[in-house]
C-alpha positions as CSV (number, residue, x, y, z in Angstrom):
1,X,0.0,0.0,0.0
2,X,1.6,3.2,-1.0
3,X,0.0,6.6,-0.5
4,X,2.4,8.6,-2.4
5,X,1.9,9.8,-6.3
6,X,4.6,8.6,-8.6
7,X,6.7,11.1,-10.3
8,X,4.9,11.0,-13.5
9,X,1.2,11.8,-11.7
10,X,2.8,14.6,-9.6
11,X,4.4,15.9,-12.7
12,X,0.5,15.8,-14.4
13,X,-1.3,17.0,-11.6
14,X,1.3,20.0,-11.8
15,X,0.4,20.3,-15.6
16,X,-3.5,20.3,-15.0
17,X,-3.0,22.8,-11.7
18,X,-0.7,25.2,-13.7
19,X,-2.9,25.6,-16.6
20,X,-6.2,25.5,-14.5
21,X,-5.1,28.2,-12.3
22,X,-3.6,30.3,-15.0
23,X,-6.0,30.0,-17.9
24,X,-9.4,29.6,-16.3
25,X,-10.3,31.5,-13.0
26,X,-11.9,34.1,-15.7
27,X,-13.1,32.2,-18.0
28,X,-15.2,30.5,-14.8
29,X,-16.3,33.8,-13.5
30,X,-17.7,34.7,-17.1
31,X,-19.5,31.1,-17.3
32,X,-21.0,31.4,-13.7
33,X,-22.4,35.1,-14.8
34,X,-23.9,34.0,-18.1
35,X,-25.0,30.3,-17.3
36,X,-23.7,28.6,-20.3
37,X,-21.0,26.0,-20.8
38,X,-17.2,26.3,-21.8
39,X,-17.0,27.1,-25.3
40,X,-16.3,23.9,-27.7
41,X,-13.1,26.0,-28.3
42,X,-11.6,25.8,-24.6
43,X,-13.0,21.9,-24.9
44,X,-11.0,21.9,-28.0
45,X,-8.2,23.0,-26.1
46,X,-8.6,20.7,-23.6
47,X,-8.2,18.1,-25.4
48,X,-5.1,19.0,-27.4
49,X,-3.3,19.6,-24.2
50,X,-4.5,15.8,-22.8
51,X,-6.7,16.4,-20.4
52,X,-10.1,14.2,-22.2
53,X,-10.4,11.0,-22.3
54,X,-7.0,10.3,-20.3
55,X,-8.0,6.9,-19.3
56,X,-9.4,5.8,-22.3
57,X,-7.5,3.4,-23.8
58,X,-5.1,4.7,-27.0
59,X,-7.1,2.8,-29.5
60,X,-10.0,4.9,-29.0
61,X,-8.2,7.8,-28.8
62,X,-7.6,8.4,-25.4
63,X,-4.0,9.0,-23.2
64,X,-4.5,5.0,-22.2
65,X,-3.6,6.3,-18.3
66,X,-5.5,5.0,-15.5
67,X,-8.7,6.4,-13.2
68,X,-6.3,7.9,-10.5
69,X,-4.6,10.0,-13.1
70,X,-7.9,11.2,-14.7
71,X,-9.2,11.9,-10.9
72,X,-6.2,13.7,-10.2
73,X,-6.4,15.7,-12.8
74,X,-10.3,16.7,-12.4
75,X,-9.9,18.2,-9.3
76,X,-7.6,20.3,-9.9
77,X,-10.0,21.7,-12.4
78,X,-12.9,21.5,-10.2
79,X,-11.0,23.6,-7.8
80,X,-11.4,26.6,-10.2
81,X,-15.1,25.8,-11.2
82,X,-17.7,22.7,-11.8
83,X,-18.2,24.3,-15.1
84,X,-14.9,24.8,-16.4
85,X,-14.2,20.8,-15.3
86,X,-17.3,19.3,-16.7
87,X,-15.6,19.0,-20.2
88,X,-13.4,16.5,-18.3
89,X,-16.0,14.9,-16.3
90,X,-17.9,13.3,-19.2
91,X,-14.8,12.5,-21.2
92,X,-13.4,10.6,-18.5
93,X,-16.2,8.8,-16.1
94,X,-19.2,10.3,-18.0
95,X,-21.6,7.9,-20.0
96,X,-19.2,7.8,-22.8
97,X,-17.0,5.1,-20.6
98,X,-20.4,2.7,-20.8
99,X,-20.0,3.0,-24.6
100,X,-16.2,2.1,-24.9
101,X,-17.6,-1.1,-22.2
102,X,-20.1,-2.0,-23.2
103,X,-21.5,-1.0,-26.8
104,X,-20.6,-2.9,-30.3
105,X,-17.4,-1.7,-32.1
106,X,-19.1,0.8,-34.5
107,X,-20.9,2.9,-31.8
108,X,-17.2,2.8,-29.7
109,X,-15.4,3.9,-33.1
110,X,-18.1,6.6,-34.3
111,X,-18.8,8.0,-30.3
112,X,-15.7,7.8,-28.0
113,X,-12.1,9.0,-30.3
114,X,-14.6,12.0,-31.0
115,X,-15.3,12.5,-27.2
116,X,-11.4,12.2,-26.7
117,X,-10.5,14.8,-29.4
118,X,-13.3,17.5,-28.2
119,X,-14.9,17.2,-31.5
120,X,-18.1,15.6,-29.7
121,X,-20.0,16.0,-25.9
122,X,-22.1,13.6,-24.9
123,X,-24.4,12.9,-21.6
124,X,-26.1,10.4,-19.7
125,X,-30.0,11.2,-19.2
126,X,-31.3,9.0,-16.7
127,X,-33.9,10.5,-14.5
128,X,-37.7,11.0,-15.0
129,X,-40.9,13.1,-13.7
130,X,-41.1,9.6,-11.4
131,X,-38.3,8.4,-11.4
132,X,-35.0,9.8,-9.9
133,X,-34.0,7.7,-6.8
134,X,-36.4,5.1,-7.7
135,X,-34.3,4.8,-11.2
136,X,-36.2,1.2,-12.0
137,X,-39.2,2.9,-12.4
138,X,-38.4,4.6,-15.9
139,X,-41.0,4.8,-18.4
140,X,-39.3,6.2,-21.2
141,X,-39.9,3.2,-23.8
142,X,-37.8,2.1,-26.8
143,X,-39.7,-0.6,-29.1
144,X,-37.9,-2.6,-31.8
145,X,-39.3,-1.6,-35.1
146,X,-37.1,-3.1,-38.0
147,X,-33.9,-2.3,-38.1
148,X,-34.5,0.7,-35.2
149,X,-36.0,0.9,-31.9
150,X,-38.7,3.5,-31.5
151,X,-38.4,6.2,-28.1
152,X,-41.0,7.7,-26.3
153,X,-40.5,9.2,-23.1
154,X,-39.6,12.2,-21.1
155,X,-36.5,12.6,-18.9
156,X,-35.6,14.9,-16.5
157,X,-32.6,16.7,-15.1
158,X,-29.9,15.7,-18.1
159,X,-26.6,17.6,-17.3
160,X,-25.9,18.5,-21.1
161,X,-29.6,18.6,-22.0
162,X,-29.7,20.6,-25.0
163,X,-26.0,21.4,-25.5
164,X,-24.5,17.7,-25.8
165,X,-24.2,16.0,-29.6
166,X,-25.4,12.7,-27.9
167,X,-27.2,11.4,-25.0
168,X,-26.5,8.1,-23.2
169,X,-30.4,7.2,-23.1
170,X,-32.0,5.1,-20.1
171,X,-35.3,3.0,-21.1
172,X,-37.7,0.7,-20.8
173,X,-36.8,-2.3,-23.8
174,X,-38.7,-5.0,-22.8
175,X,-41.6,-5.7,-20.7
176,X,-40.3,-7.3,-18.0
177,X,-40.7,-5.5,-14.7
178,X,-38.2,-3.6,-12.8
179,X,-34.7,-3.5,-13.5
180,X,-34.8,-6.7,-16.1
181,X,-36.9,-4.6,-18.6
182,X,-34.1,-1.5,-18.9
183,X,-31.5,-0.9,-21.0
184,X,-29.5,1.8,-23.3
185,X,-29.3,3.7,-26.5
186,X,-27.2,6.3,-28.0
187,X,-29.0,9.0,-29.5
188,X,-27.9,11.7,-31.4
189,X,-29.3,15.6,-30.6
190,X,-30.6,16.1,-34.4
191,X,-32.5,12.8,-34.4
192,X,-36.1,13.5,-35.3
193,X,-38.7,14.3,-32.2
194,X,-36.6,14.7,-30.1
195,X,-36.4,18.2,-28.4
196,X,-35.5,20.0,-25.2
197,X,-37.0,21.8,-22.8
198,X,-35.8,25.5,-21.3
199,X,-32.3,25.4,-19.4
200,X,-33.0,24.6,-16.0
201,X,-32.1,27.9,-13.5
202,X,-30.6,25.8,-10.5
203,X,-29.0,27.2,-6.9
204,X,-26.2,26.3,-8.3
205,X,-24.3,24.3,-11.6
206,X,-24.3,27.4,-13.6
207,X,-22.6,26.7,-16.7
208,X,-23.3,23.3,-16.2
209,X,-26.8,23.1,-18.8
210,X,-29.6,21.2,-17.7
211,X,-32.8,20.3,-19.5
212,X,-35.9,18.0,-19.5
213,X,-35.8,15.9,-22.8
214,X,-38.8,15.0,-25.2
215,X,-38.8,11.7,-27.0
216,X,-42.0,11.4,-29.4
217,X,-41.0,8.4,-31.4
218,X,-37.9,9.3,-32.0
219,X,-36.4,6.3,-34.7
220,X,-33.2,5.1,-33.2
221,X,-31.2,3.0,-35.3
222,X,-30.2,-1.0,-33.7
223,X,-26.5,0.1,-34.4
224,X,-27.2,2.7,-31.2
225,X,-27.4,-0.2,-28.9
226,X,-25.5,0.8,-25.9
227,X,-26.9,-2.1,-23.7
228,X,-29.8,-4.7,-24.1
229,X,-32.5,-4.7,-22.1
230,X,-31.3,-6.7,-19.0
231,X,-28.1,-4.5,-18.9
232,X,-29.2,-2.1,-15.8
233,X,-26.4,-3.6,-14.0
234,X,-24.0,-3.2,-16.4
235,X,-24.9,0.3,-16.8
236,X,-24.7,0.8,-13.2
237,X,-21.4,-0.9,-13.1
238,X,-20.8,2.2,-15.7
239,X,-22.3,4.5,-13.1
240,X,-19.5,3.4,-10.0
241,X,-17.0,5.0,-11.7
242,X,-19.2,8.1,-12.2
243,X,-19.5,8.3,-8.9
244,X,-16.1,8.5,-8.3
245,X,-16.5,11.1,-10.8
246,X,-19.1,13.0,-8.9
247,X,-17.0,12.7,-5.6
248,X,-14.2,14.0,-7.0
249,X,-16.1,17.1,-8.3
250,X,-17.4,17.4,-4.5
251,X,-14.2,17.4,-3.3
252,X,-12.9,20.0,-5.3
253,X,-15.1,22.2,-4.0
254,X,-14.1,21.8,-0.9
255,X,-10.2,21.6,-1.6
256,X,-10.2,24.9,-3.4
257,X,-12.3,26.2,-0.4
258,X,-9.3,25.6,1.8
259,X,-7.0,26.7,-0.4
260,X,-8.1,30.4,-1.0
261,X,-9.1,30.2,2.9
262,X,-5.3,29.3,4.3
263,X,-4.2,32.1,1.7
264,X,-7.6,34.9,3.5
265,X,-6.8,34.0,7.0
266,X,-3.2,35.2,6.8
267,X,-3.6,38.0,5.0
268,X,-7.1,39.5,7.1
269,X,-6.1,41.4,10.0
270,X,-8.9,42.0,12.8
271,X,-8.0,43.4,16.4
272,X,-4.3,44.0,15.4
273,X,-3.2,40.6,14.0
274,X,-4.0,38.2,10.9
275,X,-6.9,35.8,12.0
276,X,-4.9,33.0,11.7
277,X,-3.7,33.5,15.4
278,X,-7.0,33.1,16.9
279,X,-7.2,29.7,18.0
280,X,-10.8,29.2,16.6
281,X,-9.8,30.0,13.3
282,X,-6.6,27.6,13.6
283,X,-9.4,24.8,15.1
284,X,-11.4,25.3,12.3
285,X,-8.8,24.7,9.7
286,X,-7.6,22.1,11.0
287,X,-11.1,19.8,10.9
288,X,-11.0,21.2,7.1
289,X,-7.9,19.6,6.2
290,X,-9.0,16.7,8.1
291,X,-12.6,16.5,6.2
292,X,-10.6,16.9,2.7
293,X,-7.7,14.4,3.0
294,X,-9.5,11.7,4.3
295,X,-12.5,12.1,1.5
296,X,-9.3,12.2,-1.2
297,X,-7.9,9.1,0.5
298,X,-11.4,7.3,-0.1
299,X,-11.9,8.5,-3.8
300,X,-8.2,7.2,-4.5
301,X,-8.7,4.2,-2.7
302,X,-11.6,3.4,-4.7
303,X,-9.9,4.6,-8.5
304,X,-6.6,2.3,-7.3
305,X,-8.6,-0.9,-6.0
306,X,-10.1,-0.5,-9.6
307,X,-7.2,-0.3,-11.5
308,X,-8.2,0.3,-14.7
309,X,-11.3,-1.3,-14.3
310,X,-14.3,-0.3,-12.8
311,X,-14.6,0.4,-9.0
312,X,-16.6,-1.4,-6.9
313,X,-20.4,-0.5,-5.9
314,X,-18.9,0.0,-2.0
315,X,-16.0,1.9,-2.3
316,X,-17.4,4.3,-4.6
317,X,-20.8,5.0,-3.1
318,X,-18.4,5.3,0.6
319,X,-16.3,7.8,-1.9
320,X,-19.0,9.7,-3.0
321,X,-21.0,10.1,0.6
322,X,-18.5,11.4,2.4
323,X,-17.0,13.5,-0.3
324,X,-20.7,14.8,-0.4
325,X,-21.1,15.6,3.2
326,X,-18.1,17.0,4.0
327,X,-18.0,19.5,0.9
328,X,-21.0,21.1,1.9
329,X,-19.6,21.6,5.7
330,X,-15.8,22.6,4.6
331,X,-17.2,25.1,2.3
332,X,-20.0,26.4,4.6
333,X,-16.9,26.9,6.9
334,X,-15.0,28.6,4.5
335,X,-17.6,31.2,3.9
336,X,-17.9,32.3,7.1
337,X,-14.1,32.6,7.9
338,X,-14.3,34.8,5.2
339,X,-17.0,36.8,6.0
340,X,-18.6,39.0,4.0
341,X,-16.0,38.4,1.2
342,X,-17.1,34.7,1.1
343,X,-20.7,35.8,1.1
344,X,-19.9,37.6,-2.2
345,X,-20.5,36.8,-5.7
346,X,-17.1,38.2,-6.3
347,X,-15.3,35.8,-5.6
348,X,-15.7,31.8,-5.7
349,X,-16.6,31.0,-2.5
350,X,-19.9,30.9,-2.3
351,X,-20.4,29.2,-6.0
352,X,-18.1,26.3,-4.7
353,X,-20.4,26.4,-1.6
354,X,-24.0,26.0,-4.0
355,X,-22.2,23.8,-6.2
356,X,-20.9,21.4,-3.2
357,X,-24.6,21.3,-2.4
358,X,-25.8,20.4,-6.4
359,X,-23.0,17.6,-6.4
360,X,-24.7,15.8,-3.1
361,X,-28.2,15.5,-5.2
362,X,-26.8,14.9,-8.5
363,X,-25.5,11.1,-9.5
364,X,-27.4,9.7,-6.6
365,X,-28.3,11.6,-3.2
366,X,-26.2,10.9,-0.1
367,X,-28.8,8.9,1.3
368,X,-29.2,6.7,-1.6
369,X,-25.6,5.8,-1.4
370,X,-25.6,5.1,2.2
371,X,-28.3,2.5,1.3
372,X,-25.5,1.2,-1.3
373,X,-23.4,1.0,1.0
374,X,-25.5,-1.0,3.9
375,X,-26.2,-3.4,0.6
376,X,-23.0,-4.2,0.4
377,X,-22.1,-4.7,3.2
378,X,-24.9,-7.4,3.7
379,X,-24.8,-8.4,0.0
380,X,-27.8,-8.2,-0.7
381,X,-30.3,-5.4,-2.2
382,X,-33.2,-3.6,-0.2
383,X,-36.7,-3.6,-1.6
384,X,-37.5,-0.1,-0.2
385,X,-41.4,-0.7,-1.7
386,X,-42.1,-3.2,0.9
């Protein structure tokens, strides 16, 4: 067991922290204040200097690198804004991972080297008007129809909804009940009836679009297949290292809250002295760095136990709780040591703190994952309708 980075994943964490703190804090202020998404130009960017797809394997275009590296590197852009990092989010444990796992060769050829190269954005749509923790309960149907399946639904909450090229489609492809009945399809944004709602206007996730999605009969083509119906757990086995995903996000929140914070508290004088000498600012600090190594420790722990697989169900949903919970305190905390300045839309402190909440709904609530994790743990799953 080694808890120290290798030379080569210090030396890219340095890479992804240089550019992210030189290149973006602006570019993040202007995405906050006018709620849209990185241009495909800084996406473009991205990807010529690495940073998508970097655990993808080479063949489909990716750096070939492992989960740890690609965490590593996300947080260092989630420190400077959800929005700014999301670009790296779904290239590297968004939806497009269940297509280079699980779809046929032509979908993983035509979808994920254009994902890795910036030249495509796809996202997962999931949830529905009933069904967000309850995610067996979908309705949204697909019906085989020749050579094409036939999708009629509507979903709800997409991150991407109405910006992204493709979406990562959960429905309903057979009749059998409950999670037997569900599977996946790739659909394109052009494709025929289907259209988007208005951007959502959320507390936070600004620059992070968000949409309902209208399917009315939209004609998918069989060579969309991303899963059969009968694939829910694979999907989900897709979904662990999302959550990973999703922690990681939370704990960049909370990270660059501490930053910035050790940096205020030494420069702000009050009664004569920086309020770094008062011994409840030192107290608080020290329970921050606490709360943000140990939920780093978990979210590595579960990327390394994976290798370059897929994490497990436990270890990710343990990730992605605490990661969750303590975000939301740490940058609650941070706010108020800074006072008025943290209270200000200014500066970043209080977007990480509304974002830190968004991240502990989004990709599965806390709760939810602490019934994951009591599943495990007994290995078996909970029928919470009895």
């Amino acid at each position: 067991m080694n808890f120290t980075l290798t030379d080569d994943q210090r030396e890219l964490q340095e890479a992804a922290r240089r550019f992210a703190r030189e290149e973006l804090p602006a570019i993040a202020m202007q995405l906050e204040a006018e709620n849209r998404p990185p241009s495909r130009a800084l996406v473009k960017q991205y990807a010529g200097l690495g940073f998508l797809g970097m655990n993808v394997p080479e063949a489909l275009g990716g750096m070939g690198l492992g989960n740890l590296e690609a965490l590593i590197v996300l947080e260092e852009f989630g420190k400077i804004s959800s929005a700014v990092a999301f670009p790296i989010f779904e290239s590297c444990v968004g939806p497009v991972r269940a297509i280079e796992r699980f779809a046929g060769e032509d979908l993983q050829r035509r979808v994920v080297p254009a994902v890795c190269s910036g030249d495509m954005v796809v996202a997962v749509s999931m949830s529905e008007p009933d069904a967000g923790s309850a995610l067996t309960d979908l309705a949204t149907r697909a019906v085989e129809d020749g050579d094409h399946f036939v999708l009629t639904g509507t979903k709800r909450w997409c991150s991407g909804g109405g910006h992204a090229d493709g979406y990562v489609v959960y429905c309903r492809m057979s009749d059998d009940p409950g999670a037997k009945g569900i599977g996946a399809l790739f659909v394109e944004a052009d494709t025929p009836g289907l259209s988007f709602g208005p951007n959502e206007q959320l507390m936070g996730f600004r620059g992070i679009p968000s949409s309902d999605l209208m399917f009315d009969e939209c004609r998918v083509p069989k060579a969309n297949l991303v899963v059969p119906a009968g694939g829910f757990r694979k999907l989900m086995e897709a979904f662990d290292l999302e959550r990973c995903g999703n922690a990681t996000m939370s704990l960049a929140q909370a990270s660059g809250a501490l930053e910035d914070v050790i940096e205020y508290v030494q420069e702000r004088k009050q009664f004569g002295k920086p309020i770094v000498d008062f011994q409840a600012v030192q107290l608080k600090l020290a329970e921050m760095q606490m709360q943000v190594d140990a939920a780093r420790l978990l979210i590595w722990r579960a990327a390394s136990n994976a290798q370059d697989g897929l994490p497990s169900i436990l270890e990710s949903s343990v990730a992605k709780c605490f990661a969750n919970s303590i975000s939301r305190e740490v940058t609650g905390n941070a706010v108020q040591l800074m006072g008025a300045y943290g209270y200000s839309k200014d500066f970043p402190m209080e977007r990480r703190m509304r974002d830190a909440w968004g991240w502990g709904i989004a990709g599965g609530a806390i709760d939810i994952q602490k019934t994951n994790i009591a599943s495990a743990m007994v290995g078996r799953r909970f029928d919470q309708r009895r």
